[in-house]
TINU-802096 format. One line per field, with one value per residue: residue in three letters; residue number from 0; z, y, x of N, C-alpha, C in turn. Coordinates in pm, whole numbers, plus 50000, padded with zeros to 5 digits. Atoms other than C-alpha are relative to their C-alpha. Last residue first. Layout:
% residues N
kolvo [ALA / ...]
kegu [NUM / ...]
n.zz [Z / ...]
n.yy [Y / ...]
n.xx [X / ...]
ca.zz [Z / ...]
ca.yy [Y / ...]
ca.xx [X / ...]
c.zz [Z / ...]
c.yy [Y / ...]
c.xx [X / ...]
END
This chain:
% residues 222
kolvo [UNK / UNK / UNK / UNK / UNK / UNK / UNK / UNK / UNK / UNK / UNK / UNK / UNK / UNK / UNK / UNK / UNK / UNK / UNK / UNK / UNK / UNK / UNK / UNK / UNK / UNK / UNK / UNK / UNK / UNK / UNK / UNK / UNK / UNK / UNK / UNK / UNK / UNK / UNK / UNK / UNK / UNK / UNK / UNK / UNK / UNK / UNK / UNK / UNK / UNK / UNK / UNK / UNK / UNK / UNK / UNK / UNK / UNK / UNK / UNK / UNK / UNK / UNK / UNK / UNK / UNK / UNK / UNK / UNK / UNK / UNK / UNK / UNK / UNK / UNK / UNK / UNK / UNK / UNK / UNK / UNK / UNK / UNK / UNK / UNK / UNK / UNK / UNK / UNK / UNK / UNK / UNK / UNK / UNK / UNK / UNK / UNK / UNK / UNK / UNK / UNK / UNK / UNK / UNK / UNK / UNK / UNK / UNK / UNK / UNK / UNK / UNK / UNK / UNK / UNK / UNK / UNK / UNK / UNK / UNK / UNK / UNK / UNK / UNK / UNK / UNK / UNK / UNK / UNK / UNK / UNK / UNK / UNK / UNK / UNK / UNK / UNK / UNK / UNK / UNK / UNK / UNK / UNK / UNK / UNK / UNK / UNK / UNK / UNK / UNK / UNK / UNK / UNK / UNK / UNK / UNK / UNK / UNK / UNK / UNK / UNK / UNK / UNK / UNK / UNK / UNK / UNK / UNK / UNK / UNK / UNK / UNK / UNK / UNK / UNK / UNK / UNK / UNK / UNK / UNK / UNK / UNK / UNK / UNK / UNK / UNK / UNK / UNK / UNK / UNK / UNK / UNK / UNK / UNK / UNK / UNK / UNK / UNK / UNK / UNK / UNK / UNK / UNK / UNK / UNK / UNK / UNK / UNK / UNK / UNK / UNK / UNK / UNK / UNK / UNK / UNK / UNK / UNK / UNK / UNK / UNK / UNK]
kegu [221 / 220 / 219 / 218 / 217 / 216 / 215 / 214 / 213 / 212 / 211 / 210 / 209 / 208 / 207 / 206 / 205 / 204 / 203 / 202 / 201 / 200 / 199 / 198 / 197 / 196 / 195 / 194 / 193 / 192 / 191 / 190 / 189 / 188 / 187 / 186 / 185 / 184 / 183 / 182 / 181 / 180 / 179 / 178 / 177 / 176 / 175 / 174 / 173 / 172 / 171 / 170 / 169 / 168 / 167 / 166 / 165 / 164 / 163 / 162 / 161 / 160 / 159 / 158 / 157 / 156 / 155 / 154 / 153 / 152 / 151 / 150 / 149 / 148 / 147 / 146 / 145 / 144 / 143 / 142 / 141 / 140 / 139 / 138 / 137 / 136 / 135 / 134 / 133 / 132 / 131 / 130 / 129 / 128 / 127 / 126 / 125 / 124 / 123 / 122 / 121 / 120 / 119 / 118 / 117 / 116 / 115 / 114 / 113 / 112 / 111 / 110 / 109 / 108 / 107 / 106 / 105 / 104 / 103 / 102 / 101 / 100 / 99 / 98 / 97 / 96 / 95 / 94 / 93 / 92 / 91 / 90 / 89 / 88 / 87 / 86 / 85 / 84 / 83 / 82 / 81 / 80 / 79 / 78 / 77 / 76 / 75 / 74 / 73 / 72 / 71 / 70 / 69 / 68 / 67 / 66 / 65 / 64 / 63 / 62 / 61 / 60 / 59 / 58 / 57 / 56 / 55 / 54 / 53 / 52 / 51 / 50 / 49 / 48 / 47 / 46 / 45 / 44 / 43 / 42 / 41 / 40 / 39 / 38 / 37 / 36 / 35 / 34 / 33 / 32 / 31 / 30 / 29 / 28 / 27 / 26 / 25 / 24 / 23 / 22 / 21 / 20 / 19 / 18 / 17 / 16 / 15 / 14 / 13 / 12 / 11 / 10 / 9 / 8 / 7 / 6 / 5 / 4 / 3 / 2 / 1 / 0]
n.zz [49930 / 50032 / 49951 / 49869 / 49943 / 50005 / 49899 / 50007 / 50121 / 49931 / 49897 / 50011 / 50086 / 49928 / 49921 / 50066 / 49981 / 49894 / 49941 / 50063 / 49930 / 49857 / 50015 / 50068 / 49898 / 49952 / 50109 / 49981 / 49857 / 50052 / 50067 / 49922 / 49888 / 50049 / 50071 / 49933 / 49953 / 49937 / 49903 / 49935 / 50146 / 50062 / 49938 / 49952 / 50126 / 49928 / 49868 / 50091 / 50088 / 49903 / 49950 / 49954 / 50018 / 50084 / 50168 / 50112 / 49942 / 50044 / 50112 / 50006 / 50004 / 50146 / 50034 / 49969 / 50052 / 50129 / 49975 / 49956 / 50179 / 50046 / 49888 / 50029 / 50167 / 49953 / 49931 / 50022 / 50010 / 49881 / 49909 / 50032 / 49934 / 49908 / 50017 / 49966 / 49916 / 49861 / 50001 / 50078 / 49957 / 49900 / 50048 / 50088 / 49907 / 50013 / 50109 / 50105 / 50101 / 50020 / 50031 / 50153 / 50109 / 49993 / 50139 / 50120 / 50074 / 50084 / 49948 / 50037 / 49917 / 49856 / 50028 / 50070 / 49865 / 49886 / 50076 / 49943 / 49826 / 49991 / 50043 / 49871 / 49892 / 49963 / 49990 / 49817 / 49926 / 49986 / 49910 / 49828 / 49961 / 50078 / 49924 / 49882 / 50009 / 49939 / 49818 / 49966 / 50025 / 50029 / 50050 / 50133 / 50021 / 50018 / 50112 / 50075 / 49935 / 50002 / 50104 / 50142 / 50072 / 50048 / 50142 / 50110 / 50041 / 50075 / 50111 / 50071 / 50087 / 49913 / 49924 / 50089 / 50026 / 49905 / 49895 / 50068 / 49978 / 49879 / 49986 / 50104 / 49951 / 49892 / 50051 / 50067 / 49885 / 49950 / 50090 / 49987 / 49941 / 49900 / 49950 / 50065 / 49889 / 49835 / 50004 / 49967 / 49900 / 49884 / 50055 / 49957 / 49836 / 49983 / 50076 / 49884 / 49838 / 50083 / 50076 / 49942 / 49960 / 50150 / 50019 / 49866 / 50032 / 50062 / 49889 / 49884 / 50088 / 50013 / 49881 / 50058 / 50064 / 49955 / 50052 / 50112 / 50112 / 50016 / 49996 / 50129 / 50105 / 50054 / 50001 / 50094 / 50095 / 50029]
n.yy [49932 / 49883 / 49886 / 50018 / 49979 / 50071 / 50102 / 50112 / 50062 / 50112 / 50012 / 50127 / 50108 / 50067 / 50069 / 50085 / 50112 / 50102 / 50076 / 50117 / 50059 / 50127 / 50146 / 50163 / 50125 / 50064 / 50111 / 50097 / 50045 / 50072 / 50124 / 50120 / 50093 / 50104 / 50078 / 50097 / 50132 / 50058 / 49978 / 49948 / 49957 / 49887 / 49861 / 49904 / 49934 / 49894 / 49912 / 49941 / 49886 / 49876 / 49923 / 50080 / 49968 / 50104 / 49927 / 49996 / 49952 / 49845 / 50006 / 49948 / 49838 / 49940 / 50021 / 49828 / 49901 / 49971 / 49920 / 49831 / 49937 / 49913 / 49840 / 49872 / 49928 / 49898 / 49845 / 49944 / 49864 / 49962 / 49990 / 49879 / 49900 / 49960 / 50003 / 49879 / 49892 / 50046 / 50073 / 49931 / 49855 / 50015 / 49998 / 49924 / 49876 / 49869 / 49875 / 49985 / 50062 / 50141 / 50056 / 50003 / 50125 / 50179 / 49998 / 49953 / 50165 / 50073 / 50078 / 50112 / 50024 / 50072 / 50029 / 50116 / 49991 / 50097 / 50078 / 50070 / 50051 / 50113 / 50096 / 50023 / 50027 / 50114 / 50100 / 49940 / 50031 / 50125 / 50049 / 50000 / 50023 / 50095 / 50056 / 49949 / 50124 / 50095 / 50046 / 49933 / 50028 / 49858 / 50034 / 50065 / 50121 / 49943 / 49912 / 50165 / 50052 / 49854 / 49940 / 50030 / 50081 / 49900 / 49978 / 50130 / 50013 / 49871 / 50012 / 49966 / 49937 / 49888 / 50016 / 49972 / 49840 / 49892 / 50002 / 49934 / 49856 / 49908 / 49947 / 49922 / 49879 / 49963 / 49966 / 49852 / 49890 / 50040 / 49980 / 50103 / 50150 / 49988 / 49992 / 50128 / 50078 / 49921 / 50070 / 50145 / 50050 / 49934 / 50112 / 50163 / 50055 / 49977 / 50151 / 50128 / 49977 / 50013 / 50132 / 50121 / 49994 / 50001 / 50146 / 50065 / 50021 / 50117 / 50047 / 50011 / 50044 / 50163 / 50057 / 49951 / 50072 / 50138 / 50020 / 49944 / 49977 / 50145 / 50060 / 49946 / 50030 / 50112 / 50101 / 49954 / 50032 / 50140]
n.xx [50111 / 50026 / 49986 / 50043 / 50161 / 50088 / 50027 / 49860 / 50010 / 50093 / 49955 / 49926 / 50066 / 50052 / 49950 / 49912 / 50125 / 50050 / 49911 / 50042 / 50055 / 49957 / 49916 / 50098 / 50117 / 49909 / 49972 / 50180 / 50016 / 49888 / 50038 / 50139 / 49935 / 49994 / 50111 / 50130 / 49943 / 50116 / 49931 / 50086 / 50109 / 49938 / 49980 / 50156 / 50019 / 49912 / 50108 / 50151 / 49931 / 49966 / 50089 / 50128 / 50139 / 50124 / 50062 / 49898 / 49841 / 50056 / 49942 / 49875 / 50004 / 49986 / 49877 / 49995 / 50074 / 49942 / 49896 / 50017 / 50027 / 49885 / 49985 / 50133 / 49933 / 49906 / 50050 / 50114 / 49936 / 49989 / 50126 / 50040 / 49900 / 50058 / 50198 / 50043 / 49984 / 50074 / 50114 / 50099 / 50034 / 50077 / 50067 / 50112 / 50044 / 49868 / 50020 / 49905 / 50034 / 50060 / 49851 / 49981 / 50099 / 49940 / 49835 / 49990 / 50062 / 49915 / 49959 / 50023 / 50136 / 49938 / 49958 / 50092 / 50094 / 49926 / 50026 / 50138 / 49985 / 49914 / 50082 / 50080 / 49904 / 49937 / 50096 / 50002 / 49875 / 50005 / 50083 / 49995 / 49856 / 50015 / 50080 / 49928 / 49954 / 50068 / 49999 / 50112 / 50178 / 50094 / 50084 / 50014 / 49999 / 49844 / 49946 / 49968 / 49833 / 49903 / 50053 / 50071 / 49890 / 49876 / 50030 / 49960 / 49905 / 49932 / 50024 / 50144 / 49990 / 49904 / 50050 / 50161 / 49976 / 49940 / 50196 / 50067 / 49932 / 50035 / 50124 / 50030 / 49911 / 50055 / 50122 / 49939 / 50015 / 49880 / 49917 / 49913 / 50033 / 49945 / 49839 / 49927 / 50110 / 49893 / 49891 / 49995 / 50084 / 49859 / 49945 / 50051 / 49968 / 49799 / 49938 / 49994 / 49920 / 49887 / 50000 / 50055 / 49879 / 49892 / 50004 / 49943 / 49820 / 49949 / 50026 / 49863 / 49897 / 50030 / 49969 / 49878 / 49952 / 49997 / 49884 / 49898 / 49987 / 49974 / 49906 / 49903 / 50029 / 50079 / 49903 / 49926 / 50080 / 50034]
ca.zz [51185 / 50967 / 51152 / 51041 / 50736 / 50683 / 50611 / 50287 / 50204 / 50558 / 50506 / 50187 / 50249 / 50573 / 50289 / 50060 / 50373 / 50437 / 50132 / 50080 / 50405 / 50292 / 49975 / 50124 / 50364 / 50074 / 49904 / 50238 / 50288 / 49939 / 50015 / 50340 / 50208 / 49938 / 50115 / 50396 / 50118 / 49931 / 49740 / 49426 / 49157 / 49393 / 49581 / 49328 / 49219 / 49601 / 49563 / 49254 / 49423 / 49697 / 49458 / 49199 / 48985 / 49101 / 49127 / 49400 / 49727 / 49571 / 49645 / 49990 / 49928 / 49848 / 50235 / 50265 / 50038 / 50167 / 50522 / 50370 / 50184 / 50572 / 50726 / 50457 / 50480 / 50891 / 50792 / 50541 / 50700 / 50814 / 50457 / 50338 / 50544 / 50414 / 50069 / 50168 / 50293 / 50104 / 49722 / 49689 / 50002 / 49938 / 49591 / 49661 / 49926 / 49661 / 49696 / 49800 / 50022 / 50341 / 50248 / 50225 / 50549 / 50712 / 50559 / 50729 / 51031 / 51061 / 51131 / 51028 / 51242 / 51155 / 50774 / 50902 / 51105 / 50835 / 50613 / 50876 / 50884 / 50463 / 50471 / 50695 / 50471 / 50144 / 50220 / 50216 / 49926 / 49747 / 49872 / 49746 / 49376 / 49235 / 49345 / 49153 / 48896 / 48920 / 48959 / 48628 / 48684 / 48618 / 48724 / 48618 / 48965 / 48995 / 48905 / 49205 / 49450 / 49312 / 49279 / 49482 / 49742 / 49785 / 49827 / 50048 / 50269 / 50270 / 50391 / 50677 / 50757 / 51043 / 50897 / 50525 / 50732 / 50943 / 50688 / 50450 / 50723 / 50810 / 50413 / 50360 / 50719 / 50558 / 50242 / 50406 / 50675 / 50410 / 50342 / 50561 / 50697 / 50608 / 50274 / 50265 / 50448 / 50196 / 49929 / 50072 / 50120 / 49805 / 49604 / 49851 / 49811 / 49404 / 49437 / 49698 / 49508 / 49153 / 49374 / 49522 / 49210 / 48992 / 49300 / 49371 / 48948 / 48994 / 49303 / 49107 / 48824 / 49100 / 49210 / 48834 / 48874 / 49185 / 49075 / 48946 / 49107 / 49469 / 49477 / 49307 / 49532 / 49806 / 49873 / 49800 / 50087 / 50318]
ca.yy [48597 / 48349 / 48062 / 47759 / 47900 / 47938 / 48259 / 48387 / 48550 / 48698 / 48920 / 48980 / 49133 / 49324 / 49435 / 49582 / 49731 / 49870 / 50043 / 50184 / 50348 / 50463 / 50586 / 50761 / 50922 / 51076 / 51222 / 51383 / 51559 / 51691 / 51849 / 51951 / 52107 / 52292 / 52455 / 52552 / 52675 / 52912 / 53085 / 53032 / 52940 / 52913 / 52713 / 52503 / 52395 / 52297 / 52048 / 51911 / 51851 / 51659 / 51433 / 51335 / 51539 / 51388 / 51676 / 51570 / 51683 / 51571 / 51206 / 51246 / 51231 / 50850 / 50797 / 50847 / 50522 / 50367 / 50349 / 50221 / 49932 / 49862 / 49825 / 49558 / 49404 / 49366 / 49207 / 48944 / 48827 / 48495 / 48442 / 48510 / 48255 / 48010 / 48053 / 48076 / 47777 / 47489 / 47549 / 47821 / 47755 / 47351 / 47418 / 47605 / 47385 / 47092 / 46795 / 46433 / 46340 / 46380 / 46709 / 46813 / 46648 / 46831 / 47178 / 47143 / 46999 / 47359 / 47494 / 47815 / 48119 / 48148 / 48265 / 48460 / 48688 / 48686 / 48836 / 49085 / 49158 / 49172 / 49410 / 49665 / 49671 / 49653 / 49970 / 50191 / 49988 / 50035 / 50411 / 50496 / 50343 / 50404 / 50767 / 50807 / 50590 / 50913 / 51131 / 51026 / 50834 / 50973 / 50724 / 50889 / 50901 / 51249 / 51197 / 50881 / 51250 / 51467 / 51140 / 50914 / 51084 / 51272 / 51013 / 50831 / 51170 / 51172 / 50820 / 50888 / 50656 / 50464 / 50175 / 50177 / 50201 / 49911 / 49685 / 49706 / 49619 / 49324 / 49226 / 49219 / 49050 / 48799 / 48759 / 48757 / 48475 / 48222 / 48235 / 48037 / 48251 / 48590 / 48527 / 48403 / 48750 / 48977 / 48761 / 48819 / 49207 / 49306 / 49091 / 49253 / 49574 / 49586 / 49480 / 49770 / 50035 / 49969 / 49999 / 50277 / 50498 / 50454 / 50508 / 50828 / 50898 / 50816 / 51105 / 51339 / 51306 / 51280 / 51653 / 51818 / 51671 / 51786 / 52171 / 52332 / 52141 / 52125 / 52486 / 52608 / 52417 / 52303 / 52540 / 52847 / 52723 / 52638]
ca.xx [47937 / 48192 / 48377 / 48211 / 48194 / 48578 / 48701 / 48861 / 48486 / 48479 / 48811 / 48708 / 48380 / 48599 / 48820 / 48617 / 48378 / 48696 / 48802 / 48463 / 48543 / 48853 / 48704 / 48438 / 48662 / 48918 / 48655 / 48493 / 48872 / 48915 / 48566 / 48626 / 49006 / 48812 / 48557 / 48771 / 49085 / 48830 / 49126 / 48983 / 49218 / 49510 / 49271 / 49135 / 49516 / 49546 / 49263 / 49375 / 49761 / 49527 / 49379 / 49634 / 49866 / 50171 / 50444 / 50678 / 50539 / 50153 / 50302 / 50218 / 49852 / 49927 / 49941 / 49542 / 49550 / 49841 / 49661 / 49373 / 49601 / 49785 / 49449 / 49381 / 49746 / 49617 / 49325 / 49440 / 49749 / 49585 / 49427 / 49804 / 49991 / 49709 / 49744 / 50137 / 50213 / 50018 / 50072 / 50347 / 50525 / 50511 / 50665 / 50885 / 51021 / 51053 / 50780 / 50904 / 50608 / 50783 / 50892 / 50517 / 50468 / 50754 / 50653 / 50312 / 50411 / 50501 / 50172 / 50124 / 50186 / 50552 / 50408 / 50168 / 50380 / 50671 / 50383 / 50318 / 50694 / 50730 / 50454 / 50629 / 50926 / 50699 / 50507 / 50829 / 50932 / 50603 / 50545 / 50838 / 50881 / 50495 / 50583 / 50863 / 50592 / 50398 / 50706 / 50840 / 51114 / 51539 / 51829 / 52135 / 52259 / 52204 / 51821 / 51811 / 51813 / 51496 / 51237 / 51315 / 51483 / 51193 / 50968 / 51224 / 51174 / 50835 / 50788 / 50950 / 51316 / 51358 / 51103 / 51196 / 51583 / 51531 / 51282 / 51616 / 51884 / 51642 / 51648 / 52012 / 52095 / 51834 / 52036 / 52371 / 52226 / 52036 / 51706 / 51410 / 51201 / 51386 / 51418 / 51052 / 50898 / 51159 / 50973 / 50641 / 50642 / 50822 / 50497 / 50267 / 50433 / 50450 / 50055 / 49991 / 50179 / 49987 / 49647 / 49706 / 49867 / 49577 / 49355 / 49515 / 49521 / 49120 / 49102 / 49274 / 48985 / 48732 / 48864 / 48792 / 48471 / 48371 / 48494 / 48183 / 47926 / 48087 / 48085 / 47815 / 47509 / 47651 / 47953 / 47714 / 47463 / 47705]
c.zz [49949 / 50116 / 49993 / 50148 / 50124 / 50056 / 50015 / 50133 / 50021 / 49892 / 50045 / 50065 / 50006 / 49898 / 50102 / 50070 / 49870 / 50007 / 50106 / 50011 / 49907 / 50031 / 50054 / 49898 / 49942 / 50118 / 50044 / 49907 / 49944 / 50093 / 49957 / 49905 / 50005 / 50069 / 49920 / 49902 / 50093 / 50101 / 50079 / 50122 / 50032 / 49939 / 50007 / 50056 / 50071 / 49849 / 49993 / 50052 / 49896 / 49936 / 50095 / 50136 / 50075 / 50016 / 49940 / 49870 / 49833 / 50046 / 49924 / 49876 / 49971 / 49999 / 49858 / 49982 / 50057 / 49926 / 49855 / 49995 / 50071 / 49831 / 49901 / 50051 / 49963 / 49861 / 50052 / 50060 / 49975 / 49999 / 50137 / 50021 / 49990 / 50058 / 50114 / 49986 / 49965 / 50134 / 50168 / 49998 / 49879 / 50067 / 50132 / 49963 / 49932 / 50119 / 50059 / 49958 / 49859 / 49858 / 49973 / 49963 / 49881 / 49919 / 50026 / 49930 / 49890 / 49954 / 49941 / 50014 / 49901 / 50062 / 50110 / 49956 / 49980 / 50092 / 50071 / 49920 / 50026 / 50198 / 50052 / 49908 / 50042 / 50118 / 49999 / 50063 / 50109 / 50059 / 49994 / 50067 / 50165 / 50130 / 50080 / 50142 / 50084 / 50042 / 49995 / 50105 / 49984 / 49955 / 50005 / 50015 / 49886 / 50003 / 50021 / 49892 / 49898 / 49994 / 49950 / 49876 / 49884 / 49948 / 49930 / 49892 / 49902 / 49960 / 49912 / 49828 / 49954 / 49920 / 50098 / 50152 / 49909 / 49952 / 50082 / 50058 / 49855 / 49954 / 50129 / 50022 / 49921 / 50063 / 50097 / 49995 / 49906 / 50074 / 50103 / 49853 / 49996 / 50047 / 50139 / 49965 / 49965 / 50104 / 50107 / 49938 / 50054 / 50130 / 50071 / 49946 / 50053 / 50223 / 50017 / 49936 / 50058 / 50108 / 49931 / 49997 / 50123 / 50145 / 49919 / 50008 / 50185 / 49962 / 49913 / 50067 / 50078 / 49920 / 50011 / 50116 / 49936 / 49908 / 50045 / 50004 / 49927 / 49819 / 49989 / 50041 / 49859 / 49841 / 49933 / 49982 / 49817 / 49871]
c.yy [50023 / 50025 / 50140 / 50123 / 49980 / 50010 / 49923 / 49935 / 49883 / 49906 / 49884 / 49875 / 49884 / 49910 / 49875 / 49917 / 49901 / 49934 / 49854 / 49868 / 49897 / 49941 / 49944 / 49914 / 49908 / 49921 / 49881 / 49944 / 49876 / 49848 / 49882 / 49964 / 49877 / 49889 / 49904 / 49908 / 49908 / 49864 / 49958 / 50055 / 50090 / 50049 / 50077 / 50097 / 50084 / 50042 / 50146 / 50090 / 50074 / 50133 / 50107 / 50071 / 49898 / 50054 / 49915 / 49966 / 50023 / 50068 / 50159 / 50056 / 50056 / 50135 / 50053 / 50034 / 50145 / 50075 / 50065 / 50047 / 50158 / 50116 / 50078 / 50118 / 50091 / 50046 / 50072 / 50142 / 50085 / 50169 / 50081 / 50004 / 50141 / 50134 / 50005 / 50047 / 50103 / 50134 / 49973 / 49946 / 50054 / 50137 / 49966 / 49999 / 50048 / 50124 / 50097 / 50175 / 50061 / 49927 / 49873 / 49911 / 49991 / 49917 / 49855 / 49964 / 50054 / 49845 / 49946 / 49891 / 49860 / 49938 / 49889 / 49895 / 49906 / 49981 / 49875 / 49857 / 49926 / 49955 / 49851 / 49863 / 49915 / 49981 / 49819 / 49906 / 50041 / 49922 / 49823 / 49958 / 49989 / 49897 / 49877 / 49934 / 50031 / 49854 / 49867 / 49994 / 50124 / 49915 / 50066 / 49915 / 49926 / 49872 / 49984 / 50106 / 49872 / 49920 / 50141 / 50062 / 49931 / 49997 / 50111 / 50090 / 49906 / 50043 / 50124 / 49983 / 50097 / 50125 / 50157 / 50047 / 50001 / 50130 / 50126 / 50019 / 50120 / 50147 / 50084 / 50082 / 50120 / 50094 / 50009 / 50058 / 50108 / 50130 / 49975 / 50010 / 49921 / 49854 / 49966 / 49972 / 49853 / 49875 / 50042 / 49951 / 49853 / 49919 / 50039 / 49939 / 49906 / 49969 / 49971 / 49908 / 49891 / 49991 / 49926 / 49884 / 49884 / 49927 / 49914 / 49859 / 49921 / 49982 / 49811 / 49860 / 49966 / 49948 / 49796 / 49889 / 49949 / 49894 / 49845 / 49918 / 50023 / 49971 / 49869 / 49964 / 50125 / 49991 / 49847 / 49851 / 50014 / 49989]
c.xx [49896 / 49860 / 49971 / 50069 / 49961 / 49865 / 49938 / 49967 / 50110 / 50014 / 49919 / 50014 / 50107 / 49908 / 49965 / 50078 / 50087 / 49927 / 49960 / 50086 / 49918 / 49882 / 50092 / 50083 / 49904 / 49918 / 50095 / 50062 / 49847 / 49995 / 50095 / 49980 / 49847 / 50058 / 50050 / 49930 / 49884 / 50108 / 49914 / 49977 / 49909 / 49919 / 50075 / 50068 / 49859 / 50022 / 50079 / 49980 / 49885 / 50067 / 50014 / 49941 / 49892 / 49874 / 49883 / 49903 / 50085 / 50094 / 49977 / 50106 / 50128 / 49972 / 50045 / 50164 / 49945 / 49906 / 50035 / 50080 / 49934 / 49895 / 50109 / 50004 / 49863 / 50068 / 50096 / 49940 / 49906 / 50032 / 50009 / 49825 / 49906 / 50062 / 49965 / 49838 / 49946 / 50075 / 49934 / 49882 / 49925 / 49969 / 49864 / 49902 / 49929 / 49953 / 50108 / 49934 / 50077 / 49926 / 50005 / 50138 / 50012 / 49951 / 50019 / 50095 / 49965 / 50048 / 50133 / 50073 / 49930 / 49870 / 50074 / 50071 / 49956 / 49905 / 50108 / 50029 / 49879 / 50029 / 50048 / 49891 / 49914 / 50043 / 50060 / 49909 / 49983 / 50108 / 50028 / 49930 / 49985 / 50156 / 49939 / 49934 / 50133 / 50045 / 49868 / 49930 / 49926 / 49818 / 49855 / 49868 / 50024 / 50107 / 50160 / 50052 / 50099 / 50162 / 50119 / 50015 / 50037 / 50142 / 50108 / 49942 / 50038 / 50089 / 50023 / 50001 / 49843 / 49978 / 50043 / 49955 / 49884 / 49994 / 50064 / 49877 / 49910 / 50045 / 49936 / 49871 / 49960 / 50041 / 49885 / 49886 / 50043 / 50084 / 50099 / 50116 / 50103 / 49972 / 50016 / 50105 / 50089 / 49962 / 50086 / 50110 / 50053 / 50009 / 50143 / 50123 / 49999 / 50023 / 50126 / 50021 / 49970 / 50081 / 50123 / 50020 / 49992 / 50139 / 50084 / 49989 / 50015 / 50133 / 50036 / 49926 / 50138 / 50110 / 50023 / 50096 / 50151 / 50085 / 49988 / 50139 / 50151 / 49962 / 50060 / 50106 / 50071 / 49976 / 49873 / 50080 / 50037 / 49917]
END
């Protein structure tokens, strides 16, 4: 313990943080592309038409049937013979935000059924366009309601982004496992790969749960 404190964490913390800002990198870029996957899939299915709904179930089915490990892989080794050739980070970028979309685009149908639909009527009633009553009065709320279960999902996605270290993305787990070719210390570097990855889930969460109160009304915050 007393080596791992004070020469082991030193020497390679920094090398680790650098993986740890490509995981965020990658994170972050994933959950935007998901959200926006997410809520059009969610607004086909509401109220598209039956091809284009048929389209989107039989794309939630196989994001859903399918591990994420495999898509990444598919991604990245399989689209090549195709002709279409990413770099894995944006390989990466690809799987998680389609695998992540499916399951987005269900919560976002969740929220979406869960607001009142007097709603739409009223808007109709006063001459405005669908679009324009799901971009101004449905989904602002749709997506308040969704709020804590798309937060769980982002954690998730952020111990999830490890996966991407399969197909060549230098970020925090493919650091870790450089160290321990380097050093062969796998305990010491696992627990620290490990503790980096818990304090930014759990910053995660208190990010979330701020939100989470911030989008709620006052007469309902604790």
């Amino acid at each position: 313990m007393y080596y791992f404190v004070t020469q082991f964490i030193p020497q390679h913390i920094v090398y680790l943080l650098e993986g740890a800002v490509v995981t965020l990198e990658l994170c972050f870029i994933s959950m935007v592309a998901s959200i926006a996957i997410g809520m059009t899939c969610a607004i086909i299915v509401t109220t598209g038409a039956k091809i284009p709904r048929a389209l989107v179930r039989g794309y939630v089915n196989v994001c859903r049937g399918v591990p994420l490990i495999v898509l990444l892989l598919f991604v990245y080794f399989t689209l090549p013979e195709i002709g279409i050739r990413l770099p894995a980070f944006w390989a990466g970028v690809v799987g998680l935000s389609f695998n992540l979309g499916a399951y987005l685009s269900e919560v976002f149908r969740a929220a979406i059924l869960a607001v009142d639909v007097g709603q739409m009527q009223a808007g109709l009633s006063l001459g405005m366009r669908r679009f324009q009553i799901y971009w101004k009065i449905i989904m602002p709320q749709a997506l308040v309601i969704a709020v804590p279960t798309v937060g769980g999902y982002f954690i998730s996605l952020l111990k999830d982004c490890a996966l991407v270290s399969f197909i060549s993305v230098d970020e925090l787990l493919r650091h870790g496992t450089y160290i321990i070719s380097a050093t062969f210390r796998t305990m010491d570097t696992y627990f620290l790969v490990g503790g980096i990855y818990y304090l930014m889930s759990m910053v995660a969460a208190r990010a979330v749960r701020m939100l989470e109160t911030r989008l709620r009304p006052a007469y309902l915050r604790i």
